[in-house]
Each structure stands twice: as structure tokens, then as C-alpha cells.
Backbone bond lengths (Angstrom), bond angles and torsions (degrees), N, CA, C in turn:
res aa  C-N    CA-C-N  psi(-1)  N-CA   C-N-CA  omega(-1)  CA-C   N-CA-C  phi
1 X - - - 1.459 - - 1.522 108.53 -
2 X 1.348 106.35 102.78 1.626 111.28 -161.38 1.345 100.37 -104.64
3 X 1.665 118.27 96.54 1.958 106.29 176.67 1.831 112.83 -67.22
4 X 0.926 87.75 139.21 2.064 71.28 167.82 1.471 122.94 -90.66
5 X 0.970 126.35 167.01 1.600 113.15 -153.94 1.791 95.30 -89.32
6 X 1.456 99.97 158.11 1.494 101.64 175.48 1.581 111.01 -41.38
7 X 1.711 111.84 156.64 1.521 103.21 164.25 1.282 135.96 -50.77
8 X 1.354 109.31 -84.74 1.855 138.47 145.15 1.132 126.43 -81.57
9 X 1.534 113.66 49.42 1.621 117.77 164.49 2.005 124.11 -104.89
10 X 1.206 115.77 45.36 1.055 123.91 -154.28 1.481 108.64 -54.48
11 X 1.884 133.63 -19.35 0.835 138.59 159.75 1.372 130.31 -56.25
12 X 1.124 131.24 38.73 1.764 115.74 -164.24 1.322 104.08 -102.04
13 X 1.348 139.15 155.36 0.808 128.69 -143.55 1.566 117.33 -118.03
14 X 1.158 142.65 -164.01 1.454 130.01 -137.03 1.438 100.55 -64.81
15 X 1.160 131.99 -57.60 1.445 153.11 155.49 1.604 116.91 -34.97
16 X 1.384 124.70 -12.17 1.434 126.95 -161.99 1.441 105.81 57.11
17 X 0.858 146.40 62.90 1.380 151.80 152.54 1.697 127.22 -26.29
18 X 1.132 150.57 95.04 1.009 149.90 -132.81 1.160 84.99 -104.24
19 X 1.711 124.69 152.37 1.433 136.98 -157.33 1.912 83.32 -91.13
20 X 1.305 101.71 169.92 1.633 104.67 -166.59 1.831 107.37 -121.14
21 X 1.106 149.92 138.25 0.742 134.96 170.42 1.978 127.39 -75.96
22 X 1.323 115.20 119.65 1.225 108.00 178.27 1.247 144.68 -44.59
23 X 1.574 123.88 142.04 1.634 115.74 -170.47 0.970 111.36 -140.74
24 X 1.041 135.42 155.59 1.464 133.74 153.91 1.702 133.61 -63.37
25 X 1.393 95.74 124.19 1.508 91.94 173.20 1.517 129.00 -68.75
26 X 1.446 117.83 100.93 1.478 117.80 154.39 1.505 116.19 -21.90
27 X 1.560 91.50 163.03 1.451 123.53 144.96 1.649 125.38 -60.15
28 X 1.635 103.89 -41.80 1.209 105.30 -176.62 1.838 108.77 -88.74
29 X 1.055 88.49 -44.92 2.199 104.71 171.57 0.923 91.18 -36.16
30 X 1.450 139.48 -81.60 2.032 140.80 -158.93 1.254 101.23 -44.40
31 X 1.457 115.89 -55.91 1.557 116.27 -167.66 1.483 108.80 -65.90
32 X 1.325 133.46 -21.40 1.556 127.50 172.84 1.703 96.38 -73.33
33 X 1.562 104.74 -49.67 1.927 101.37 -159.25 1.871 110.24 -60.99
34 X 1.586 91.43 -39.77 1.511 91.49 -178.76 1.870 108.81 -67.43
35 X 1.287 121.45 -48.29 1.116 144.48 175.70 1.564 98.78 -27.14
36 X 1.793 106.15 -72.30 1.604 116.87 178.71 1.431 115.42 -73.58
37 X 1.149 139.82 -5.22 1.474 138.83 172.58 1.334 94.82 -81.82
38 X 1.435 128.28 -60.26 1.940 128.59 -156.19 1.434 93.73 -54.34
39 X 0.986 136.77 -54.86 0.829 137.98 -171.54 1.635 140.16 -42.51
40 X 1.562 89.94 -17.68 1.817 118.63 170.63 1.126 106.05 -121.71
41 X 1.426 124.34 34.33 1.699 118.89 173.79 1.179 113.09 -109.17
42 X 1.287 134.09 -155.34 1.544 136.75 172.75 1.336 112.23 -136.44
43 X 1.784 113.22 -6.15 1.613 106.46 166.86 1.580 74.68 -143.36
44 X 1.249 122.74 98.46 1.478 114.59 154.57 1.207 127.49 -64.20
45 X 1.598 125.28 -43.74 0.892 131.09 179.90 1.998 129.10 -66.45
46 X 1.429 96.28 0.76 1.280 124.48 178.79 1.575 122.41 -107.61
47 X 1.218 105.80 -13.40 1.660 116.43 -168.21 1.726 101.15 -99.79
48 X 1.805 79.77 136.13 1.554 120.11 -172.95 1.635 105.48 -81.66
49 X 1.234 145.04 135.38 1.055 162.45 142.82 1.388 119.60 -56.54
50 X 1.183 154.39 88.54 1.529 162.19 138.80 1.301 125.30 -43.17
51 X 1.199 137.69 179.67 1.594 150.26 173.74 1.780 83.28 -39.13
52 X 1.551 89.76 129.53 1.701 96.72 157.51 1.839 93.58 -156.63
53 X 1.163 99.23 151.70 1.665 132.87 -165.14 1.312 113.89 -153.83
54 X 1.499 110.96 126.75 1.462 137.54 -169.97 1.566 118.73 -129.18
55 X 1.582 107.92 160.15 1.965 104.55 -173.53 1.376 70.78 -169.81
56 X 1.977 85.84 150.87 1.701 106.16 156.17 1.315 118.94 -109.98
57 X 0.902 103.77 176.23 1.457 119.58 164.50 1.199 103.65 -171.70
58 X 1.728 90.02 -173.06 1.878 114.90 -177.94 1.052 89.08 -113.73
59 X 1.772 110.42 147.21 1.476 123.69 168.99 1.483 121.62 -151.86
60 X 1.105 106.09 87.82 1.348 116.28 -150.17 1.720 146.16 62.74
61 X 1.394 85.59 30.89 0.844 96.94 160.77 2.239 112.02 112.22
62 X 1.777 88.37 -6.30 1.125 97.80 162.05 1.427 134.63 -142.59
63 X 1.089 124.16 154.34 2.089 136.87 -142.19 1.673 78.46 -95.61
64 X 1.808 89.97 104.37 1.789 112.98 164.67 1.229 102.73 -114.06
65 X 1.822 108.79 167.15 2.039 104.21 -179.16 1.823 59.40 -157.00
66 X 1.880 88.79 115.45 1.366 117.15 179.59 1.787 88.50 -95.98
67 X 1.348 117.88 125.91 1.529 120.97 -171.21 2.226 94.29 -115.91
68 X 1.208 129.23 129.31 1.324 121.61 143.58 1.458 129.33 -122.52
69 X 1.195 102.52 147.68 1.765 106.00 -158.83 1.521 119.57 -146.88
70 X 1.219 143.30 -175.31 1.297 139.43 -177.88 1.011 101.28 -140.14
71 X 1.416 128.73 136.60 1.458 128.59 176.34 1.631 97.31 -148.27
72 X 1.845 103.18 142.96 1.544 97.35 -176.25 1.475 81.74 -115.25
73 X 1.998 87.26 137.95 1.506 100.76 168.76 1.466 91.55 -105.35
74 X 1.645 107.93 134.52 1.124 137.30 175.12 1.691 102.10 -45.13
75 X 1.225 98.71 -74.93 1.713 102.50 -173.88 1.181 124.77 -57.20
76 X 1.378 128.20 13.51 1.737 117.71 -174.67 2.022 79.54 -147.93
77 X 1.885 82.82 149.76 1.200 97.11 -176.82 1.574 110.99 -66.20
78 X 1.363 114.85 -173.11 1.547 115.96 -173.09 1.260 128.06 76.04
79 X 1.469 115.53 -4.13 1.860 107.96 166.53 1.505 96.42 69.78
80 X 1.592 106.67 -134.31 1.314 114.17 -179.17 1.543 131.30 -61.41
81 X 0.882 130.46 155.01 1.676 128.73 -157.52 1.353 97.08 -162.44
82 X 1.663 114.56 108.05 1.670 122.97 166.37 1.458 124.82 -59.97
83 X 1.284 113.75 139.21 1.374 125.70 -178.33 0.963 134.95 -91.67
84 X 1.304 159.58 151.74 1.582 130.03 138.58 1.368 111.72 -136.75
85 X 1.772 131.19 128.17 1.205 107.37 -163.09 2.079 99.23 -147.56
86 X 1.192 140.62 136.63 1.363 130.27 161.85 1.596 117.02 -65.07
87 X 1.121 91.99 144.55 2.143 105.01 150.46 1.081 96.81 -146.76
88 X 2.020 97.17 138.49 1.000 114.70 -143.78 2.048 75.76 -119.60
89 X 1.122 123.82 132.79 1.124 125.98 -169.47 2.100 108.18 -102.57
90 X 1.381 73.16 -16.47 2.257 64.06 -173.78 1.773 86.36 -98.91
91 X 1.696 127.26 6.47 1.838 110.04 166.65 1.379 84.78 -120.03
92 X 1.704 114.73 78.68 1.776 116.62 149.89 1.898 88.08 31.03
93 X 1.348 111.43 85.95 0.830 151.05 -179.37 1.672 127.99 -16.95
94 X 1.462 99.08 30.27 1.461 127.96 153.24 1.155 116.97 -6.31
95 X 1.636 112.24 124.56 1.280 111.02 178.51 1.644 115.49 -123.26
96 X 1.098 112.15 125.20 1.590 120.45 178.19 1.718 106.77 -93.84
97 X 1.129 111.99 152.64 1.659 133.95 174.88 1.154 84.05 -123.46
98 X 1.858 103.39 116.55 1.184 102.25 145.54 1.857 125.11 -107.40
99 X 0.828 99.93 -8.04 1.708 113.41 174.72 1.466 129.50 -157.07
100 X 1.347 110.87 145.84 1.741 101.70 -169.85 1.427 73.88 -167.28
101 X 1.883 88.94 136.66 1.269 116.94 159.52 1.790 107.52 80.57
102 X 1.093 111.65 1.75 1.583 121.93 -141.14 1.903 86.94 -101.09
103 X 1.535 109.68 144.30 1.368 107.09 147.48 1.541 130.63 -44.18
104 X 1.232 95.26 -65.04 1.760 96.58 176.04 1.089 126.90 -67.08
105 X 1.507 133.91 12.84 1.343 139.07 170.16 1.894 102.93 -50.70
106 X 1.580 110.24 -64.76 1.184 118.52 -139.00 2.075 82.96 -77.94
107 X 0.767 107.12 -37.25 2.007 105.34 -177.16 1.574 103.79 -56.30
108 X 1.735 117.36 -45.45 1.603 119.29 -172.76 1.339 94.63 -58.79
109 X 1.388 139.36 -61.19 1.132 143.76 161.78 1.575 141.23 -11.78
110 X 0.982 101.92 -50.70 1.439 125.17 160.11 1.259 115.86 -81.99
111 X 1.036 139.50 -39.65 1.682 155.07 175.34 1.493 104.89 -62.28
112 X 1.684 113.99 -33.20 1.635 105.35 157.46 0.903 110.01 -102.74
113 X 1.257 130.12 21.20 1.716 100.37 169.25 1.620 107.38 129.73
114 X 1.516 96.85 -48.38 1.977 112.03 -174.45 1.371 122.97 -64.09
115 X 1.278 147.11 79.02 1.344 136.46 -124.98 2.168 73.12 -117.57
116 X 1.398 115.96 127.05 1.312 119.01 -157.43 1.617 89.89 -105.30
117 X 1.597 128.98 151.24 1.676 92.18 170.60 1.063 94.58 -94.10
118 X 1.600 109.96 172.17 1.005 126.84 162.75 1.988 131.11 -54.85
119 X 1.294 115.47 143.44 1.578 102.03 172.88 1.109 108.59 -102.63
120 X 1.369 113.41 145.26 1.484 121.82 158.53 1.508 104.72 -73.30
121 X 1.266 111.11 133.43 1.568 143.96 154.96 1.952 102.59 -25.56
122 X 1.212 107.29 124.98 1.793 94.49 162.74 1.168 113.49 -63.06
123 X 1.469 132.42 157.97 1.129 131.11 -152.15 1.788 83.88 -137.43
């Protein structure tokens, strides 16, 4: 089963990353993403949830739903802070962080598919 590589996706990422197809976030999905984000904050119990957007795919051979999102942790400067994190649905639906706060959040993002918008700065 030979995919052919995206057309004009010259960004993919270290792995070639195959673009993901979009989904909707559950009721139960939020409660894993928020669940696995608090967990790397410094006031979890204080942090705001923003635009978040999710897709699956296969990636070698296993069923990921690559989720990116913005969440402001109260306690650290900067307001909103980009995410990017897996749940892995065939390991009871495990959630990995792979980046927060990070430059390359918003490029991994786009590189599958999740094009995040941009925020304006508080003014």
C-alpha cells in the first residue's frame, strides 16, 4: 500500500509525517487533551483552553489523532502558549505532549495538516 507523498507539502517533518485527516473534538477528546496539557503547567488548575484542532492518521503503522491548541497558563508570562500533543487511541487513549510554548509548535502543525491561527499579541 504505496501512499504518494503530498503534492506541495515540502515541510514534513523529520519522519515525513503524513498530513492527518480532520476531526472533531469530542466531549471525551477535550477531557484527555485538557487532562494531558494540566499536567505540564504551573497553575493547572487555572489554565484557559483556546482554539484547539485535531486529525488522524496512520503512522507507521499506528492510529494517532495529532490534536493542536492554545491554552493560557495563568502562572507564566505570555497569556496564550501553543501546543502540540498525540492520543494514541489503540493504548486506552494516551496522551503525549509533544511541545508547548515552543517555536516549532505552530510549523509541526501545519506540516500535518492543522494550520492554527495566529494570535494577536494583547494590546
Amino acid at each position: 500500500m504505496a501512499a504518494a507523498p503530498p503534492p506541495v507539502e515540502p515541510i514534513a517533518g523529520p519522519s515525513g509525517n503524513p498530513l492527518v485527516d480532520p476531526v472533531p473534538i469530542s466531549l471525551a477528546m477535550e477531557e484527555i487533551i485538557t487532562a494531558g496539557v494540566r499536567q505540564h503547567l504551573k497553575n493547572p488548575l487555572a489554565a484557559k483552553f483556546g482554539t484547539m484542532l485535531a486529525g488522524e492518521r496512520s503512522l507507521n503503522g499506528r492510529h494517532e489523532v495529532v490534536v493542536c491548541g492554545y491554552v493560557d497558563d495563568k502562572g507564566s508570562p505570555g497569556g496564550n502558549e501553543p501546543f502540540i500533543g498525540k492520543i494514541y487511541p489503540d493504548a486506552g487513549n494516551s496522551f503525549d505532549l509533544v511541545a508547548i510554548n515552543d517555536v516549532s509548535v505552530s510549523g509541526a502543525c501545519k506540516a500535518v495538516g492543522l494550520a492554527m491561527p495566529e494570535l494577536k499579541p494583547n494590546a
